[in-house]
C-alpha positions as CSV (number, residue, x, y, z in Angstrom):
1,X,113.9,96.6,179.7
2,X,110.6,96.6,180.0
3,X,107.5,96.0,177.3
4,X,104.7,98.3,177.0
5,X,101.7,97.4,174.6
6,X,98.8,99.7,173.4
7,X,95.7,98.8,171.8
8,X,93.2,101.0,169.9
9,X,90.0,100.1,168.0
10,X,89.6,101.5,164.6
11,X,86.3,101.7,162.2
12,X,88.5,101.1,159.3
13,X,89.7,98.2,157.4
14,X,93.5,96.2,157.9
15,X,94.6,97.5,154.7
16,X,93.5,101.2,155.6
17,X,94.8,101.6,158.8
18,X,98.0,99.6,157.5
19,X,98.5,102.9,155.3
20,X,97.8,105.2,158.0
21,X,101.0,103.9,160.1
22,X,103.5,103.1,157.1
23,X,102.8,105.8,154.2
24,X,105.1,108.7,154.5
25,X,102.9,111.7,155.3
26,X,101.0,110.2,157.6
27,X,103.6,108.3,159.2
28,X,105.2,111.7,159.5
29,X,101.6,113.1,161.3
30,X,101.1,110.5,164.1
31,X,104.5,109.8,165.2
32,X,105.5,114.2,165.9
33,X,104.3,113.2,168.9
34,X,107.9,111.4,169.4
35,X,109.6,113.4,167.8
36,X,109.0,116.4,164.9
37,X,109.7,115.8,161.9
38,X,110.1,112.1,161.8
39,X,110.7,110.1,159.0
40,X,111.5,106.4,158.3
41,X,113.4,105.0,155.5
42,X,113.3,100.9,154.5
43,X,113.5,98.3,152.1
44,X,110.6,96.7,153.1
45,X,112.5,93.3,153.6
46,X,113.0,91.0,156.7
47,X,116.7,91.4,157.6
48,X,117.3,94.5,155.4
49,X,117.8,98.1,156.8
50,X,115.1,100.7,158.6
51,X,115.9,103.9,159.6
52,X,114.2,106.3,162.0
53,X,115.1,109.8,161.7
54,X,114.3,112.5,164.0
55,X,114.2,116.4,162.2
56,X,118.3,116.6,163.0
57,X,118.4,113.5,160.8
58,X,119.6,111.5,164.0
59,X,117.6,108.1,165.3
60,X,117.7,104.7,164.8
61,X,119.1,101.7,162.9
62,X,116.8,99.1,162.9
63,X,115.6,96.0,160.7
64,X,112.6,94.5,160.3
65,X,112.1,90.7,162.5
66,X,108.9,89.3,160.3
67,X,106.5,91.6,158.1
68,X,102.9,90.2,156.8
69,X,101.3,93.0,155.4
70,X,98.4,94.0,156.2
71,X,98.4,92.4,159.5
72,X,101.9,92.4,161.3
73,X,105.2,94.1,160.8
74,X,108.3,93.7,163.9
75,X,111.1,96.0,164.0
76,X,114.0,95.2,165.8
77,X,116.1,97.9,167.3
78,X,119.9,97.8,166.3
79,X,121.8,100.8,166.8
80,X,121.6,105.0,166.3
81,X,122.5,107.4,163.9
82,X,124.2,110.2,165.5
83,X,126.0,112.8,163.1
84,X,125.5,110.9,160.2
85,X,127.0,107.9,162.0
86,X,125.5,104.6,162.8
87,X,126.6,103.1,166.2
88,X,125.5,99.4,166.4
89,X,128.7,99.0,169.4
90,X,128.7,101.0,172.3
91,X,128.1,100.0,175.6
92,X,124.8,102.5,175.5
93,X,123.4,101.0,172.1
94,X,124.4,97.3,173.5
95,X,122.2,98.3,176.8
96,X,118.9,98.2,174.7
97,X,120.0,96.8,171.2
98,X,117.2,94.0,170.1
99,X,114.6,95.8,171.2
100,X,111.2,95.0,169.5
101,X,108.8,97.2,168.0
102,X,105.3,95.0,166.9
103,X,102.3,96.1,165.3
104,X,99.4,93.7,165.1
105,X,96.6,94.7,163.0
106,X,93.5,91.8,163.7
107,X,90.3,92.4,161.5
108,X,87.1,91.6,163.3
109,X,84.4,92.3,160.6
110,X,86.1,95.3,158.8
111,X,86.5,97.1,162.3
112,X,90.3,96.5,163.1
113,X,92.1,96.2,166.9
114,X,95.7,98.1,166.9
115,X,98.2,96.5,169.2
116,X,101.5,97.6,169.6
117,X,104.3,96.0,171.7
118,X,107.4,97.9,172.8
119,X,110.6,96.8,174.5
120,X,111.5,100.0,176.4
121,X,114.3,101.4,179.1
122,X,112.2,102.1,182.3
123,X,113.1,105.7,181.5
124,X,111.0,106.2,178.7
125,X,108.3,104.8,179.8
126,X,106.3,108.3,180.0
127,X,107.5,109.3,176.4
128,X,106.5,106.5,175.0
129,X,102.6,106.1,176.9
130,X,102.2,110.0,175.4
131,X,103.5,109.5,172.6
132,X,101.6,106.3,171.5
133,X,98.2,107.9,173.1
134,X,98.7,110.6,171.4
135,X,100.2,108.9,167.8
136,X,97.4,106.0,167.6
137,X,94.5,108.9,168.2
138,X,95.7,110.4,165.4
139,X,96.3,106.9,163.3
140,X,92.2,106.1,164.2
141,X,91.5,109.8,163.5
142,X,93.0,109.7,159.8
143,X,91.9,105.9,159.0
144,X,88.2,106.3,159.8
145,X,87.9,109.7,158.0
Protein backbone atom coordinates (compact mmCIF):
# COMPACT_ATOMS: atom_id res chain seq x y z
CA UNK A 1 0.00 0.00 0.00
CA UNK A 2 1.05 3.06 -0.84
CA UNK A 3 -0.03 6.93 0.23
CA UNK A 4 -0.85 9.52 -2.18
CA UNK A 5 -1.60 13.11 -0.96
CA UNK A 6 -3.10 16.09 -2.97
CA UNK A 7 -3.19 19.62 -2.25
CA UNK A 8 -5.31 22.47 -3.76
CA UNK A 9 -5.54 26.09 -2.77
CA UNK A 10 -8.98 27.53 -2.44
CA UNK A 11 -10.24 31.37 -2.21
CA UNK A 12 -12.84 30.35 0.20
CA UNK A 13 -13.15 30.01 3.89
CA UNK A 14 -12.66 26.41 6.18
CA UNK A 15 -16.21 26.36 6.84
CA UNK A 16 -17.15 26.79 3.06
CA UNK A 17 -15.01 24.53 1.48
CA UNK A 18 -15.83 22.02 4.52
CA UNK A 19 -19.44 22.09 2.91
CA UNK A 20 -18.33 21.72 -0.57
CA UNK A 21 -16.72 18.10 0.28
CA UNK A 22 -19.34 16.72 3.05
CA UNK A 23 -22.95 18.14 1.99
CA UNK A 24 -24.76 15.68 -0.12
CA UNK A 25 -25.13 17.27 -3.57
CA UNK A 26 -22.05 18.47 -3.84
CA UNK A 27 -20.34 15.60 -2.43
CA UNK A 28 -22.26 13.73 -5.05
CA UNK A 29 -20.71 16.44 -7.88
CA UNK A 30 -16.90 16.21 -7.22
CA UNK A 31 -16.47 12.73 -6.37
CA UNK A 32 -18.47 11.24 -10.21
CA UNK A 33 -15.18 11.49 -11.02
CA UNK A 34 -14.73 8.06 -8.89
CA UNK A 35 -17.54 6.77 -9.47
CA UNK A 36 -21.26 8.07 -10.80
CA UNK A 37 -23.57 8.40 -8.70
CA UNK A 38 -21.80 8.41 -5.36
CA UNK A 39 -23.21 8.89 -2.21
CA UNK A 40 -21.98 8.61 1.41
CA UNK A 41 -24.02 7.75 4.39
CA UNK A 42 -22.63 8.48 8.30
CA UNK A 43 -23.26 9.29 11.74
CA UNK A 44 -20.91 11.78 11.92
CA UNK A 45 -19.19 10.10 14.98
CA UNK A 46 -15.56 8.74 15.55
CA UNK A 47 -15.97 4.96 15.67
CA UNK A 48 -19.49 4.90 14.27
CA UNK A 49 -20.37 3.68 10.57
CA UNK A 50 -19.60 5.47 6.98
CA UNK A 51 -20.67 4.15 3.93
CA UNK A 52 -19.63 4.83 0.39
CA UNK A 53 -21.87 3.84 -2.27
CA UNK A 54 -21.27 3.70 -5.80
CA UNK A 55 -24.75 4.11 -8.25
CA UNK A 56 -25.23 -0.07 -7.91
CA UNK A 57 -25.40 0.79 -4.18
CA UNK A 58 -22.07 -1.29 -3.77
CA UNK A 59 -18.67 0.47 -1.97
CA UNK A 60 -17.26 0.73 1.20
CA UNK A 61 -17.68 0.21 4.96
CA UNK A 62 -15.69 2.63 6.67
CA UNK A 63 -15.56 4.68 10.08
CA UNK A 64 -14.40 7.72 10.84
CA UNK A 65 -10.43 7.78 12.87
CA UNK A 66 -10.73 11.59 14.31
CA UNK A 67 -13.17 14.38 12.92
CA UNK A 68 -12.62 18.33 13.93
CA UNK A 69 -14.84 20.06 11.88
CA UNK A 70 -14.05 22.50 9.98
CA UNK A 71 -10.50 21.57 9.73
CA UNK A 72 -9.87 17.58 9.65
CA UNK A 73 -11.92 14.57 9.22
CA UNK A 74 -9.95 10.68 8.73
CA UNK A 75 -11.83 7.88 7.41
CA UNK A 76 -10.60 4.52 7.87
CA UNK A 77 -11.32 1.93 5.42
CA UNK A 78 -12.95 -1.36 6.84
CA UNK A 79 -14.58 -3.56 4.45
CA UNK A 80 -17.17 -3.41 1.06
CA UNK A 81 -20.57 -3.75 0.45
CA UNK A 82 -21.18 -6.03 -2.37
CA UNK A 83 -24.98 -7.06 -2.99
CA UNK A 84 -26.19 -5.60 -0.09
CA UNK A 85 -23.54 -7.34 1.92
CA UNK A 86 -20.82 -6.00 4.00
CA UNK A 87 -17.46 -7.99 3.93
CA UNK A 88 -15.12 -6.79 6.67
CA UNK A 89 -13.21 -10.76 6.37
CA UNK A 90 -11.94 -11.84 3.21
CA UNK A 91 -8.50 -12.22 2.37
CA UNK A 92 -9.16 -9.33 -0.46
CA UNK A 93 -10.79 -6.74 2.13
CA UNK A 94 -7.89 -7.88 4.81
CA UNK A 95 -5.24 -6.98 1.91
CA UNK A 96 -6.18 -3.16 2.20
CA UNK A 97 -8.51 -2.94 5.28
CA UNK A 98 -7.21 0.19 7.57
CA UNK A 99 -6.67 2.24 4.90
CA UNK A 100 -6.80 6.02 5.66
CA UNK A 101 -8.66 8.59 3.97
CA UNK A 102 -7.51 12.44 5.52
CA UNK A 103 -8.63 15.72 4.74
CA UNK A 104 -6.89 18.67 6.22
CA UNK A 105 -8.42 21.87 5.67
CA UNK A 106 -5.59 24.83 7.08
CA UNK A 107 -6.93 28.55 6.94
CA UNK A 108 -4.20 31.02 6.00
CA UNK A 109 -6.21 34.39 6.09
CA UNK A 110 -9.66 33.19 4.80
CA UNK A 111 -7.81 31.52 1.75
CA UNK A 112 -7.73 27.66 2.70
CA UNK A 113 -4.96 24.77 1.56
CA UNK A 114 -6.78 21.32 0.78
CA UNK A 115 -4.71 18.30 1.60
CA UNK A 116 -5.77 14.98 1.18
CA UNK A 117 -3.83 11.76 2.14
CA UNK A 118 -4.74 8.29 0.76
CA UNK A 119 -3.57 4.81 1.60
CA UNK A 120 -3.86 3.17 -1.83
CA UNK A 121 -3.10 -0.49 -3.60
CA UNK A 122 -0.38 0.43 -6.30
CA UNK A 123 -3.11 -0.46 -8.69
CA UNK A 124 -5.14 2.38 -8.28
CA UNK A 125 -2.91 4.73 -8.25
CA UNK A 126 -4.04 6.26 -11.73
CA UNK A 127 -7.85 6.23 -10.64
CA UNK A 128 -7.25 7.89 -7.78
CA UNK A 129 -4.52 10.93 -9.30
CA UNK A 130 -7.74 11.51 -11.87
CA UNK A 131 -10.06 11.26 -9.81
CA UNK A 132 -8.79 13.66 -7.07
CA UNK A 133 -7.51 16.18 -9.93
CA UNK A 134 -10.43 16.07 -11.28
CA UNK A 135 -12.85 15.94 -7.84
CA UNK A 136 -10.77 18.92 -5.93
CA UNK A 137 -11.10 21.23 -9.29
CA UNK A 138 -14.44 20.90 -8.94
CA UNK A 139 -14.49 21.24 -4.86
CA UNK A 140 -12.40 24.85 -5.53
CA UNK A 141 -14.74 25.49 -8.47
CA UNK A 142 -17.98 25.34 -6.31
CA UNK A 143 -16.44 26.85 -2.95
CA UNK A 144 -15.07 30.10 -4.54
CA UNK A 145 -18.27 30.75 -6.58
Amino acid sequence: METLSYNIKIYASREKVWEVLWSPESYQAWTKFFSCDSTMKTDWKVGGKTYFYDGAGNGMVSTIESIDEPKEIVFKHLGMIQDGKEDLESEEVKSWAGALEKYLLFDFDGETQLHVEVDIQPEHVEMMDKGFDQGLALVKHLAEK
